[in-house]
C-alpha positions in Angstrom: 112.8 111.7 99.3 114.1 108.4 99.2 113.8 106.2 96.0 111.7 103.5 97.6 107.6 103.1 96.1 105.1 104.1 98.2 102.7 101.5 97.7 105.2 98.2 97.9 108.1 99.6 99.6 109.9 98.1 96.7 113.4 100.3 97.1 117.4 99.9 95.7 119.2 96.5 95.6 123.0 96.1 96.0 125.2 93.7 94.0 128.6 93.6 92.4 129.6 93.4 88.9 132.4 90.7 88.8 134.3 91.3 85.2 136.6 88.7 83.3 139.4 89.5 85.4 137.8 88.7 88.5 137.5 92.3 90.0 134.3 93.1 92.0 132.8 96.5 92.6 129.9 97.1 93.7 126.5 98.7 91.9 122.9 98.9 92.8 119.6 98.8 90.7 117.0 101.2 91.2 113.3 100.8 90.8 111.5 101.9 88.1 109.8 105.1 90.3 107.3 107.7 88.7 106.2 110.9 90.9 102.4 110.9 90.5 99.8 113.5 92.2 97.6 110.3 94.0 94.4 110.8 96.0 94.1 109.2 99.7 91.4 107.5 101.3 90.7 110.6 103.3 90.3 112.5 99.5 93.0 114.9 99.8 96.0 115.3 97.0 99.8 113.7 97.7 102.7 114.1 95.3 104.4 110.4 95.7 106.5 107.8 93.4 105.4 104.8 93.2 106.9 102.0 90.8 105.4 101.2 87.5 104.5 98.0 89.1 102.1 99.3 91.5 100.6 102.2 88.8 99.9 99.4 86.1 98.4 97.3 88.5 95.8 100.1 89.5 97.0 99.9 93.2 96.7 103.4 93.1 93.9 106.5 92.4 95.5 109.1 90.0 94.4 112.6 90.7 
């Protein structure tokens, strides 16, 4: 399973850290992803991850 929310799509984002010296290598932030047992609109039971984003906004219906 990919670390990407299921609601937003929101998923990792690639940078570089540059340090005094001027050396660059590369990092990525991940989203802020909770696995959660949600109910569909058809009413059955999913495990997903969704970001904390999405479950504070109530975009979601908690089993």
């Amino acid at each position: 399973m990919a670390r990407v929310c299921y609601v937003c799509s929101k998923g990792t984002t690639f940078g570089r850290n540059v340090s005094h010296a001027n050396n660059r290598t590369t990092r990525r932030w991940l989203p802020n992803l909770h696995s959660v047992r949600i109910v569909t609109e058809t009413g059955e039971h999913k495990h997903v991850r969704v970001c904390t984003r999405c479950l504070s906004a109530g975009k979601i219906r908690k089993a």
